[in-house]
C-alpha positions in Angstrom: 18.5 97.2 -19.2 15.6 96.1 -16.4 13.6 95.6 -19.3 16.7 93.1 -21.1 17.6 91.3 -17.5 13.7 90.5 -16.7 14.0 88.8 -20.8 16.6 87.2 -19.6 15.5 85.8 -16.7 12.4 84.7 -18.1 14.2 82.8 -20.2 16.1 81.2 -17.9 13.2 79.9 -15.6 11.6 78.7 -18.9 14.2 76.7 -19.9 14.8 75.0 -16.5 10.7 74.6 -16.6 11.1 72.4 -19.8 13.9 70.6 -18.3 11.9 69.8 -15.4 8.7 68.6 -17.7 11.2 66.6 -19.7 12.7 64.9 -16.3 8.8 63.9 -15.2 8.3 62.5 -18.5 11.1 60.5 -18.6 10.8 59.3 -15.2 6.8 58.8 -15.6 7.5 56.8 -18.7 10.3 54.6 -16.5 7.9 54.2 -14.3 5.5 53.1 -17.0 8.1 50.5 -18.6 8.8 48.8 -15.0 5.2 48.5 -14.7 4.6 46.8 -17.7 7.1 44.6 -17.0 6.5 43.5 -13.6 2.9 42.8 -14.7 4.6 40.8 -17.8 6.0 38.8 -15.3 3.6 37.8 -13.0 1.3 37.4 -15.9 4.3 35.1 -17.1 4.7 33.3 -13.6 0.8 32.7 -13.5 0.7 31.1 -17.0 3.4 29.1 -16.1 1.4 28.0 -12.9 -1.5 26.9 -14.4 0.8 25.2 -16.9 2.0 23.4 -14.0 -1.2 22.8 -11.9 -2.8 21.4 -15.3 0.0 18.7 -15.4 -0.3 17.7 -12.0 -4.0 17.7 -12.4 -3.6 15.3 -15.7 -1.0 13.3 -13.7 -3.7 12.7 -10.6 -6.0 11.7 -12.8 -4.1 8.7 -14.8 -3.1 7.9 -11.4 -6.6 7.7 -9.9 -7.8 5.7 -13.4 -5.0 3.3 -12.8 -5.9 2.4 -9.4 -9.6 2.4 -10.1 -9.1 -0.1 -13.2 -7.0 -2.1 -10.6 -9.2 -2.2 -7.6 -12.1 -3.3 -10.2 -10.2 -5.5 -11.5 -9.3 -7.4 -8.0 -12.5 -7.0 -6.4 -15.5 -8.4 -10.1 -14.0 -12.0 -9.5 -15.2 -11.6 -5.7 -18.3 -9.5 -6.6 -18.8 -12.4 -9.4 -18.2 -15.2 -6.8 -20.5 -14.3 -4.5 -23.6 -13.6 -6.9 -22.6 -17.0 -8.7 -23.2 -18.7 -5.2 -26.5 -17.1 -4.8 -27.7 -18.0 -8.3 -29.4 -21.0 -9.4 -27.5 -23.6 -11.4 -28.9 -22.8 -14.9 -27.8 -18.9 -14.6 -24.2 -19.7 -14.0 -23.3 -20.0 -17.8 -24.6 -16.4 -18.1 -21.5 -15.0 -16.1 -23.7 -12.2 -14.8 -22.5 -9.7 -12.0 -25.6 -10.6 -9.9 -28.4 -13.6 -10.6 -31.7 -12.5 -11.7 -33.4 -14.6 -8.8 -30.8 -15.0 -5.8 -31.4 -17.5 -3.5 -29.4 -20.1 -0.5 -30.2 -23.0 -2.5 -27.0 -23.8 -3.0 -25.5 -23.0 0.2 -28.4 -25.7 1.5 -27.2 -28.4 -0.6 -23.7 -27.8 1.2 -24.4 -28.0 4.2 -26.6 -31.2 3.3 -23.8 -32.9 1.8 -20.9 -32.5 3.7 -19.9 -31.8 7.7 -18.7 -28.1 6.8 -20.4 -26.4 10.1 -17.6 -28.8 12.1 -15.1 -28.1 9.6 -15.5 -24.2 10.1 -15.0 -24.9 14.1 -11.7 -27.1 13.2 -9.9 -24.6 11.1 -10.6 -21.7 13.7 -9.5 -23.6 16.4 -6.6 -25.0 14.5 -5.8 -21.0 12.8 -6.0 -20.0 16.5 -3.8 -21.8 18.3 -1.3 -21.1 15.1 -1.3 -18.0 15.2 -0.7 -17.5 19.3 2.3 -20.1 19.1 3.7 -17.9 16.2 3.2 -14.6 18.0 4.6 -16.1 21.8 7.4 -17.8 19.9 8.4 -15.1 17.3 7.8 -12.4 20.2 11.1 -14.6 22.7 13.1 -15.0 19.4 13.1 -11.5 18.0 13.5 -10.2 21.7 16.8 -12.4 22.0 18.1 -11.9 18.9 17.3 -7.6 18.8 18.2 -6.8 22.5 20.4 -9.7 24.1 23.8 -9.6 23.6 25.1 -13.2 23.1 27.8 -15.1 21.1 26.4 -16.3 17.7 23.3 -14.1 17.7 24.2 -13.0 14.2 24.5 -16.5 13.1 21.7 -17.3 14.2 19.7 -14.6 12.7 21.4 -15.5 9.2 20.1 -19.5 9.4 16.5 -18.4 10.7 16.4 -16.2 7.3 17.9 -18.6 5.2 15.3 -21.1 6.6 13.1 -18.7 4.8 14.5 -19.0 1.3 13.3 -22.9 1.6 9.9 -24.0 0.5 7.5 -25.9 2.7 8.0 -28.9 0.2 11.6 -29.9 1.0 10.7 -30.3 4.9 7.5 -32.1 4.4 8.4 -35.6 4.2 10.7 -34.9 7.4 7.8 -33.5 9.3 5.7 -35.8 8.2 8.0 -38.6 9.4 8.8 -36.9 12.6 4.5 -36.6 13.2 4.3 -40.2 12.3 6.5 -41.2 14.8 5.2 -39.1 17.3 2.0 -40.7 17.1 0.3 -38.1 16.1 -1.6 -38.5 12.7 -5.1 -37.9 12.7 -5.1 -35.0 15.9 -5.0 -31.5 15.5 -1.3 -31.8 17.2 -0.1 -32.9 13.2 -2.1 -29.4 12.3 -0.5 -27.3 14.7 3.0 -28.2 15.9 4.8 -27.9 12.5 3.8 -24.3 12.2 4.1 -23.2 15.7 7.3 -21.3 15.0 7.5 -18.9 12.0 10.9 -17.0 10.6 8.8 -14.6 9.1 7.5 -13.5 12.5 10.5 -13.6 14.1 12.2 -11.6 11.3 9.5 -9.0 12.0 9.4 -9.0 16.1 13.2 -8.7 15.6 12.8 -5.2 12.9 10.1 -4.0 15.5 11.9 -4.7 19.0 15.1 -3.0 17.3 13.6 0.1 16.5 12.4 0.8 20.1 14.9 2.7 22.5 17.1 0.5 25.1 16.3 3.0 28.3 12.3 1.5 27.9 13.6 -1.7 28.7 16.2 -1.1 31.5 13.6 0.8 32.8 10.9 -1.8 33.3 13.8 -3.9 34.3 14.5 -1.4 37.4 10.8 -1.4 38.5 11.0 -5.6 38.8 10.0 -6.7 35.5 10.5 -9.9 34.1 12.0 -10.4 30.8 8.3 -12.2 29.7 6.5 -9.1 30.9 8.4 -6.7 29.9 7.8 -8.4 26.1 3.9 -8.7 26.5 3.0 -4.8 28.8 6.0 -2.9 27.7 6.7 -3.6 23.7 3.9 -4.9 22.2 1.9 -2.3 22.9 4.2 -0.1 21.0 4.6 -2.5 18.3 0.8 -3.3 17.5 0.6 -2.8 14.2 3.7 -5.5 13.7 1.5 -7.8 16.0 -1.7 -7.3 13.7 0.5 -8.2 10.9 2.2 -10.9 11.9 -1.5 -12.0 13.5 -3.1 -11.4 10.0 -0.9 -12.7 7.5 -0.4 -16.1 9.9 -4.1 -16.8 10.3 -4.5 -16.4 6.9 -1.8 -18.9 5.9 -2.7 -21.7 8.4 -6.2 -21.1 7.2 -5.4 -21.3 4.1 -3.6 -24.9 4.3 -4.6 -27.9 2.6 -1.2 -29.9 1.4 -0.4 -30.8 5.1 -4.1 -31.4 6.6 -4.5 -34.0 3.7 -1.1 -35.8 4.8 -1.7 -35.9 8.2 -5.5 -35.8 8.5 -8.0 -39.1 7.4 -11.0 -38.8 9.8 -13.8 -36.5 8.6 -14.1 -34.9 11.7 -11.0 -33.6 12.3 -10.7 -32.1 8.9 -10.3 -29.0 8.2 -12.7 -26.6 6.2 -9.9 -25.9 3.3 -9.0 -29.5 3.4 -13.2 -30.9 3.5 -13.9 -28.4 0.8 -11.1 -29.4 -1.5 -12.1 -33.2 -1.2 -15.8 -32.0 -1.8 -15.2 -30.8 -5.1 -12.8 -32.7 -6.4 -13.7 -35.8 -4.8 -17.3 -36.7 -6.4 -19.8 -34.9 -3.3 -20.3 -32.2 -5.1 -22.0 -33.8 -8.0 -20.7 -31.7 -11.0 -23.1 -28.7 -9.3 -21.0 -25.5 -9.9 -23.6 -23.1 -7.7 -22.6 -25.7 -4.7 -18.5 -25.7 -5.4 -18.5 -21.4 -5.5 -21.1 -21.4 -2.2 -18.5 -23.7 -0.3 -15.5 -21.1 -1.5 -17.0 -18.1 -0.6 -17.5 -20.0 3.1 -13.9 -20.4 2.9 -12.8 -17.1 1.9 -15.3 -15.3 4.4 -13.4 -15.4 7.6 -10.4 -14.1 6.5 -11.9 -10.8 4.0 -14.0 -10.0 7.6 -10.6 -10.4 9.6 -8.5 -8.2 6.9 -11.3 -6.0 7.1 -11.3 -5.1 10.3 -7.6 -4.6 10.5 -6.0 -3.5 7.4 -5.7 -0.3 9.2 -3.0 -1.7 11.2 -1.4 -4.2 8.6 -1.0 -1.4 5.9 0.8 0.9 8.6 3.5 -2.0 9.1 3.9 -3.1 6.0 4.9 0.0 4.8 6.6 1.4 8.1 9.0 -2.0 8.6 12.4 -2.2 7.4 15.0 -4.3 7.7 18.2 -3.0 9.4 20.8 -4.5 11.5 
């Protein structure tokens, strides 16, 4: 009977011994199964991520070959236009990036043949004075119309940007009326005046001056500031990059002018470089030279790539911070 119970018992424990073996096996193998497919899945996941950073990668590049094709292709015809101005006459035809012998021959002749040192001075000071009248003037219009409360300030607004809508050509025979009988053909008065006030800049003073909190006003009002100061040390120096701009873009355009200078402007020494340059190679001066015609334009152009150069910093960040909200 001991002998049949120990059996038995033996027996037992053997069987719950297998069961227990089967149990780890099963569970080892579980464990096994989730394994593989966790590792399945991140395997998955990083595939797909690659997948993803591969498009993106593509995507950056097109975008990167785009913009390189475009800047290239803005920036050869300026490339071009200064090496043409350097080259000598016979190498022109070539249309060579850069002359094989580069010289100032033909910026020489220029200067020989026409007054362009005194024309440089006349458009500075006449692209000066612009663009100070258009920044005072813009600055007291945009600052009435964004933070004085008055009856038909909205009218207003809505004329000064329709105003904008109308090209320079339907007011020119007014102006030019208006100069004559002011007396004022033939002085830099005819140059200046009819662009001393600008909607453009007073759209963009107005954007600027509206976006900048009421309390930073009222405050320099409490400490004894006058509405001119407050314009000139309070806002603009939290509005600089919509001064730049305004700056930039108005210099460039009064610089830039030659319909107006040769209505109003006869004597030689009041002209303008645009205006004497325009007469110079159209006019007969230039004597069919091509090297002398690209030297005068790249005189012209000069001022204004060194100006944009030096703040594009500042014009890009309004450009593409300015809105236009009411």
């Amino acid at each position: 009977m001991n002998t049949l119970s120990s059996l038995r018992g033996t027996k037992q424990c053997y069987g719950r011994h297998c069961e227990e073996l089967r149990g780890t096996k099963q569970s080892n193998l579980l464990h096994i199964h989730v394994y593989v497919d966790r590792w399945g899945l991140l395997r998955q996941a990083r595939i797909d991520e690659m997948i993803m950073i591969r498009k993106i990668s593509i995507k950056k590049l097109l975008m990167y070959l785009a913009l390189t094709i475009a800047a290239v292709t803005f920036i050869y015809p300026f490339i071009w236009m200064i090496g043409a101005s350097l080259a000598p006459e016979h190498e022109l035809g070539k249309m060579t990036l850069w002359p094989v012998n580069p010289g100032f021959q033909n910026f020489k002749s220029m200067f020989e043949k026409i007054p362009i040192g005194r024309s440089l001075i006349n458009s500075l000071l006449v692209a000066v004075l612009t663009t100070s009248l258009v920044l005072i003037t813009g600055s007291f219009v945009g600052y009435a119309l964004a933070k004085m409360q008055f009856k038909g300030r909205q009218l207003i607004f809505y004329i000064i940007v329709f105003t904008m809508s109308l090209p320079f050509q339907v007011t020119l025979i007014p102006n030019y009326i208006t100069i004559i009988n002011l007396r004022l053909v033939d002085t830099f008065f005819a140059l200046i005046i009819p662009f001393a006030v600008s909607a453009f800049a007073i759209l963009m003073f107005r954007q600027a001056f509206q976006g900048l909190p009421q309390a930073l006003i009222d405050a320099a009002r409490l400490d004894g500031c006058t509405e001119t100061g407050i314009i000139f040390r309070i806002l603009w120096p939290n509005i600089k990059p919509t001064v730049v701009t305004v700056a930039i873009l108005t210099f460039i355009g009064s610089w830039n002018e030659v319909l107006w200078p040769l209505i109003v402007v006869r004597n030689e020494n009041l002209m303008t470089m645009p205006q004497l340059v325009t007469l110079f190679s159209v006019g007969g001066r230039a004597d069919s030279l091509l090297g002398v015609k690209i030297a005068a334009a790249v005189l012209l152009a000069l001022p204004v790539m060194i100006a944009f150069l030096f703040f594009q910093k500042h014009f890009i960040q309004s450009m593409a911070s300015t809105g236009l909200k009411d």
